[in-house]
DODRENDO-811594 format. One record per residue (C-alpha): residue number from 0; residue in three letters; x, y, z. Coordinates in steps of 0.25 Angstrom, whole numbers. Layout:
BEGIN
NODE/NUM/ALA/X/Y/Z
...
END
This chain:
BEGIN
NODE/0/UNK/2/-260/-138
NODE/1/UNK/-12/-261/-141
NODE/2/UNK/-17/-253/-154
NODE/3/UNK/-32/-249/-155
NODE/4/UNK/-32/-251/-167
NODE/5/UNK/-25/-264/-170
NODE/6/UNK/-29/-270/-155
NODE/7/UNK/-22/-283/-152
NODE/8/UNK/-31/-296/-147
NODE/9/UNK/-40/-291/-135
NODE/10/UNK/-39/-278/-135
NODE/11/UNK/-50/-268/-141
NODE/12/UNK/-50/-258/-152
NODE/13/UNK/-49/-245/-150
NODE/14/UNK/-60/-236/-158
NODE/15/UNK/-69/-224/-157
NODE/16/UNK/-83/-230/-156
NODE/17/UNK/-90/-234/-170
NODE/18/UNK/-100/-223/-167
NODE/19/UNK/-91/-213/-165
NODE/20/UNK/-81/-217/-176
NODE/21/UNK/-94/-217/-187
NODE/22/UNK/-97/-202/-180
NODE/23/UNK/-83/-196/-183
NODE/24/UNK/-82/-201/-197
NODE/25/UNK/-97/-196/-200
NODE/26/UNK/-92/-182/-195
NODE/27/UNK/-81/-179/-202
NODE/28/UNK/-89/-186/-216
NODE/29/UNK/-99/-178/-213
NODE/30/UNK/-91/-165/-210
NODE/31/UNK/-81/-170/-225
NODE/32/UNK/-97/-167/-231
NODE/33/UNK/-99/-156/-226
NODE/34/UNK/-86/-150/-229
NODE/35/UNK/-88/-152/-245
NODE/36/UNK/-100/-145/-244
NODE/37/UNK/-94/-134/-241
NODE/38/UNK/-91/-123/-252
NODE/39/UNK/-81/-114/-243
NODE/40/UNK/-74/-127/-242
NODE/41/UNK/-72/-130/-256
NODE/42/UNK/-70/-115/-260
NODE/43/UNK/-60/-113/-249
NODE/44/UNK/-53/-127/-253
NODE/45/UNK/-50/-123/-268
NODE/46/UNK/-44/-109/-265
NODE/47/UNK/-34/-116/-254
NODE/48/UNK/-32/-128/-267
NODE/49/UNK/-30/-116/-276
NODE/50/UNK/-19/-109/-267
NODE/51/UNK/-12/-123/-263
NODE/52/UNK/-11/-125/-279
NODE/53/UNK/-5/-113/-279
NODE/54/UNK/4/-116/-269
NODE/55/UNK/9/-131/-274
NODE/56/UNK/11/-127/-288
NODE/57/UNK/12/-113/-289
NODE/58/UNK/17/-112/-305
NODE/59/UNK/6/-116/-312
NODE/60/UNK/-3/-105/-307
NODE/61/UNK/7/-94/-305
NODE/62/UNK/9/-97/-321
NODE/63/UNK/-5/-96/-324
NODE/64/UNK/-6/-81/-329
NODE/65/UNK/9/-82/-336
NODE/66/UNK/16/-77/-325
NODE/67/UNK/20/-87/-313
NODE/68/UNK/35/-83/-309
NODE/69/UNK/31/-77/-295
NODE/70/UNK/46/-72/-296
NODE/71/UNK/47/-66/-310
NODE/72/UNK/46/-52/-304
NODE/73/UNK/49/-39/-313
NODE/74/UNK/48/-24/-304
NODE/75/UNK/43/-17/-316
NODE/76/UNK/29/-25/-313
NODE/77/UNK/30/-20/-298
NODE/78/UNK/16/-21/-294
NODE/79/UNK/11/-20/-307
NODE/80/UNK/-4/-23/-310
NODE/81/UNK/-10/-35/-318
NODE/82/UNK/-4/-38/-333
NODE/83/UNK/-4/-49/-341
NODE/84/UNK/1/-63/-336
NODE/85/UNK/0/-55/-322
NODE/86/UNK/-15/-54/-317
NODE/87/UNK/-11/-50/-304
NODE/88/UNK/0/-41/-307
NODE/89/UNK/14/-39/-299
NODE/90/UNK/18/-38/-286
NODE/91/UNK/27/-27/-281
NODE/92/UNK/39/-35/-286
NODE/93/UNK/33/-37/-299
NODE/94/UNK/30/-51/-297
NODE/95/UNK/17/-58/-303
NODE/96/UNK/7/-57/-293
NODE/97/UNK/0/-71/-296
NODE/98/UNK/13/-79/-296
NODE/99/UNK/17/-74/-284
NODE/100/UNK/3/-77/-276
NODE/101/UNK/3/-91/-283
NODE/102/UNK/17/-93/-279
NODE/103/UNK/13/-86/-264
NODE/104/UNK/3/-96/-261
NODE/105/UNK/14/-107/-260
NODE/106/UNK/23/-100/-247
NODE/107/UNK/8/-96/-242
NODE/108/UNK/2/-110/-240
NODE/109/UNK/16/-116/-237
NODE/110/UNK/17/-108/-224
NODE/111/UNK/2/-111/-221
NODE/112/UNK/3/-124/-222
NODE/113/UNK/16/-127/-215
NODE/114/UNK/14/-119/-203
NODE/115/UNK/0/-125/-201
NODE/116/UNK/7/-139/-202
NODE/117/UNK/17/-135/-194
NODE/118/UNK/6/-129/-185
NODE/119/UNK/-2/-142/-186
NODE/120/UNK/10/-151/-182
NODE/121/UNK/14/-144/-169
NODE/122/UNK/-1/-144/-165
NODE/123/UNK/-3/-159/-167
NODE/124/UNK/8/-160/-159
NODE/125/UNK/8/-152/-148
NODE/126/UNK/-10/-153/-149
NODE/127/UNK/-5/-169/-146
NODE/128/UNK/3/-168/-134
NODE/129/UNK/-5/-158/-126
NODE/130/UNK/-18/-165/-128
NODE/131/UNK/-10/-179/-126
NODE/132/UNK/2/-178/-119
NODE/133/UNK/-4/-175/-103
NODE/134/UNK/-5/-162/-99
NODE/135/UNK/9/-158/-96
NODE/136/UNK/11/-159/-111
NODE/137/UNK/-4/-152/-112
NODE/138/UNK/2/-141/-103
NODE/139/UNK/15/-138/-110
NODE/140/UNK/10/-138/-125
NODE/141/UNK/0/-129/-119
NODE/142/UNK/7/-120/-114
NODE/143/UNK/16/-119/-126
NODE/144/UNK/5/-115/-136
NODE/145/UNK/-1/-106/-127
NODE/146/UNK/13/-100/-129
NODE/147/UNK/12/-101/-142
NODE/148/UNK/-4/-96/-143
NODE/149/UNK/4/-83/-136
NODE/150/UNK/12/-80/-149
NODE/151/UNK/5/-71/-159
NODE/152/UNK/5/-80/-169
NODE/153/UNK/10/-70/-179
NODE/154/UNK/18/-63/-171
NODE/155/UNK/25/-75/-169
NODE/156/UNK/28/-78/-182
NODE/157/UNK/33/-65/-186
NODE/158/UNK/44/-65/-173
NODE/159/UNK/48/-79/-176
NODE/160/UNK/49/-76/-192
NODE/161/UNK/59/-65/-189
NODE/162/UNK/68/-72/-181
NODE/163/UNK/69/-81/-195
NODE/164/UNK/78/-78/-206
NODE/165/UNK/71/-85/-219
NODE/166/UNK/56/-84/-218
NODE/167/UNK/50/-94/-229
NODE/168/UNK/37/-104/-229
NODE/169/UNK/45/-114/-219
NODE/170/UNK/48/-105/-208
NODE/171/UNK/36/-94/-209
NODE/172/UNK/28/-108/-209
NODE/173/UNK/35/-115/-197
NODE/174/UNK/35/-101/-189
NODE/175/UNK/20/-102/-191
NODE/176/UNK/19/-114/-189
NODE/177/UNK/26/-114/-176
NODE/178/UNK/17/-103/-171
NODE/179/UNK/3/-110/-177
NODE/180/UNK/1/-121/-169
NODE/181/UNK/-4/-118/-155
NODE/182/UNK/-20/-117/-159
NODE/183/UNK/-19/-131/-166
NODE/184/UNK/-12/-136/-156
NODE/185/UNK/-23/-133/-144
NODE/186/UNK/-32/-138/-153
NODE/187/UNK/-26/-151/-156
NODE/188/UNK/-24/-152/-140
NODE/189/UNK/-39/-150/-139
NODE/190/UNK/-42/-159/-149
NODE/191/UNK/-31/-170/-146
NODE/192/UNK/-38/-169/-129
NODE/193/UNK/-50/-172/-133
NODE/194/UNK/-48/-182/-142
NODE/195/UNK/-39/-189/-133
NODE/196/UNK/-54/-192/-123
NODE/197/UNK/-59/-201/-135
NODE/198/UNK/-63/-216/-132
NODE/199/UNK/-54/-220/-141
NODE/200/UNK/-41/-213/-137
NODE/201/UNK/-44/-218/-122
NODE/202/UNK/-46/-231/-126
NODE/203/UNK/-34/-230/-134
NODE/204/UNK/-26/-226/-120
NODE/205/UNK/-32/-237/-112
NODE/206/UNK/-26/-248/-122
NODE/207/UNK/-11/-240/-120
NODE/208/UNK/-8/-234/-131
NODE/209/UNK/3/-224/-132
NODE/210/UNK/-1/-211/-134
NODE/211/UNK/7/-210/-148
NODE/212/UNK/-3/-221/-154
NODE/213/UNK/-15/-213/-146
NODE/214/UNK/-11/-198/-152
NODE/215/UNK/-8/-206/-167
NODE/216/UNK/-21/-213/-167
NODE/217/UNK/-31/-207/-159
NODE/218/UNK/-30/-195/-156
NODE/219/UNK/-22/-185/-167
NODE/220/UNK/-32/-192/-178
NODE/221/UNK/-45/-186/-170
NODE/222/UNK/-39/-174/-163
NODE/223/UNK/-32/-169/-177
NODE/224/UNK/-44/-163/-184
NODE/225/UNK/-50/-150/-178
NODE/226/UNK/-32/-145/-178
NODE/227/UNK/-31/-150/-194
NODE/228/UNK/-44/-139/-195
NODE/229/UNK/-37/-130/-187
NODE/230/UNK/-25/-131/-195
NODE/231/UNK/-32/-128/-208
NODE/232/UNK/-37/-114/-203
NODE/233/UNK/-20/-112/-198
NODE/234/UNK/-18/-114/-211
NODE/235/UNK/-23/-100/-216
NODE/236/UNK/-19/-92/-204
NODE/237/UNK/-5/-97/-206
NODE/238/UNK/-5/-92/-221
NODE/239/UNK/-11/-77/-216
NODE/240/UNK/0/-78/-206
NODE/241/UNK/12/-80/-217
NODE/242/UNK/7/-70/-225
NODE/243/UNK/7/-60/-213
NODE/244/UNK/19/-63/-210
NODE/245/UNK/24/-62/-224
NODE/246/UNK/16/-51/-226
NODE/247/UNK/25/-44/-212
NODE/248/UNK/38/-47/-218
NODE/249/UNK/41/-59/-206
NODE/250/UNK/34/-72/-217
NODE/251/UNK/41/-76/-229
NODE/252/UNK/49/-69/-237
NODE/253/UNK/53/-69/-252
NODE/254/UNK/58/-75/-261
NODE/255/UNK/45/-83/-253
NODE/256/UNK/32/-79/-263
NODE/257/UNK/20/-78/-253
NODE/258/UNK/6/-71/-252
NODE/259/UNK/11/-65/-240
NODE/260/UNK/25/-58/-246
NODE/261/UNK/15/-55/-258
NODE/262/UNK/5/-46/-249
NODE/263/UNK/16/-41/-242
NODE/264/UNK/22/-34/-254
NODE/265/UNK/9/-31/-261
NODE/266/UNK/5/-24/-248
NODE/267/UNK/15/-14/-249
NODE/268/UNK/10/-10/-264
NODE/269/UNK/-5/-12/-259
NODE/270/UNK/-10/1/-261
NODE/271/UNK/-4/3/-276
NODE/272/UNK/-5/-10/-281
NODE/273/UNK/-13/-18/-275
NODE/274/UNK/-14/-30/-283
NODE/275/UNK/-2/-34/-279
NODE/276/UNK/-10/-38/-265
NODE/277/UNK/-22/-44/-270
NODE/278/UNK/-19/-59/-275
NODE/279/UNK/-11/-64/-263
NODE/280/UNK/-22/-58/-254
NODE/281/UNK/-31/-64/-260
NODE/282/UNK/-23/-77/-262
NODE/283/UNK/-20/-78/-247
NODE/284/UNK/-33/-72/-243
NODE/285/UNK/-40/-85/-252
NODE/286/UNK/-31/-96/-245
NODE/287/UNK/-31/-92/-231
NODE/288/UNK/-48/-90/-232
NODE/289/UNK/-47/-105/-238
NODE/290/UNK/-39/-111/-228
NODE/291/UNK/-48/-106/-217
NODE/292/UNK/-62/-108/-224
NODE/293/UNK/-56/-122/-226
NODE/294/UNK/-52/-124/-212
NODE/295/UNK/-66/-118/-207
NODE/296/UNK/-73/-128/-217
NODE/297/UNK/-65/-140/-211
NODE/298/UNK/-66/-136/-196
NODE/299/UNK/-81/-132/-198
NODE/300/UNK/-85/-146/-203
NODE/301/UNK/-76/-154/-195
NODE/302/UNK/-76/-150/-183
NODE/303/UNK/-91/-152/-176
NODE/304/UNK/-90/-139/-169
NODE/305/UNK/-89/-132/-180
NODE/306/UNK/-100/-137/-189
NODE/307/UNK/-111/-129/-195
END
């Protein structure tokens, strides 16, 4: 079988024109520049490093005050204020606040990051075959996120994560991951379609190649883009979504250490102390405005529609 890339003796190449090549690559160059430029970027990028060092070695700043044990817990400290080696005082079980949100960012970002993977993953797939695979394919995968698009996506979750017995990162991840996917996947269909009219990819079917090596070389490398964007944004929806979900008794339960079980407990204890609410608010406020500056920034510079 003749590859476009490697041709055998007497048959032609298969490229995009050099024009067109020199083109792409000045775009995206150009659009790399402009994102450095970019002091939301930059300020957005270190609070989301901040909190994923948080979450991949939690100790050494959990420890940074003295006090790092998320479970060393004593009721006589029930909700008490600031003290000494405790900045941010206790929570309603007489737990260091600080530890616990150091601790809490760890399950937060895990869920986050897993369901949109898992989102990502079913929307390649599925984009794929609907925008490749002829339209009955196009018909049924349609059909089915419409289905899907149906589903509150909360609501969703929340029926899905009662029927569960243990509700830890994996499951609450894969549920919303399960229920995350339709939105990318319309738009990797969109995108795969369009794609799928380049010069390239039709001179590609003329030579007869199979449509593996056509999807594999082609298509998914160009078509890819505008859903990895997308996804960035899922990203922060998804870790609101937990902490709702935590926060309603249906997300993760303990021994788990989240933001959202911390809110849930400090909410009940708001109006006299409310200390015990502030820092993981403010921590999950901080990540998921990050996320989405960080996913605005990206889509704003690289996709041509959206430039200013």
């Amino acid at each position: 079988m003749p590859d476009p890339q490697n041709p055998t003796p007497g048959t032609a190449k298969i490229t995009m024109p050099k024009t067109t090549a020199i083109a792409i690559v000045a775009r995206r160059e150009g659009a790399w520049r402009m994102l450095v430029r970019r002091p939301l970027f930059w300020m957005a990028a270190v609070v989301l490093l901040v909190v994923v060092a948080f979450a991949v070695a939690p100790s050494p700043f959990a420890w940074l005050f003295g006090n790092g044990d998320p479970r060393a817990c004593d009721l006589a400290d029930s909700a008490a204020t600031a003290s000494a080696g405790h900045p941010f005082g206790f929570d309603v079980q007489g737990c260091d606040i600080w530890a616990n949100a150091v601790y809490g960012a760890q399950s937060s970002l895990s869920v986050g990051f897993l369901a949109t993977a898992i989102a990502l993953a079913i929307a390649l797939l599925l984009g794929t075959l609907a925008g490749m695979g002829g339209s009955i394919a196009d018909w049924i995968i349609s059909r089915l996120t419409e289905v899907f698009l149906g589903f509150p996506f909360l609501l969703a979750a929340i029926v899905v994560l009662n029927m569960l017995g243990a509700r830890n990162v994996l499951t609450v991840g894969l549920v919303l991951g399960i229920f995350g996917w339709p939105m990318m996947a319309r738009l990797m269909r969109g995108s795969v379609r369009s794609v799928a009219k380049a010069d390239h990819v039709l001179a590609a079917r003329t030579m007869g190649l199979s449509t593996g090596r056509i999807v594999g070389r082609y298509v998914l490398p160009n078509a890819v883009q505008p859903v990895l964007l997308l996804a960035t944004l899922t990203i922060g929806a998804v870790i609101v979504a937990e902490s709702t979900l935590t926060y309603l008794g249906v997300g993760l339960s303990s021994p788990a250490i989240s933001w959202g079980l911390q809110i849930a407990a400090g909410s009940r204890v708001f109006q006299a102390s409310p200390h015990v609410l502030v820092l993981p608010s403010v921590l999950l406020a901080l990540t998921v405005l990050a996320v989405v500056a960080i996913g605005e920034e990206l889509r704003s510079v690289f996709d041509p529609r959206e430039r200013r």
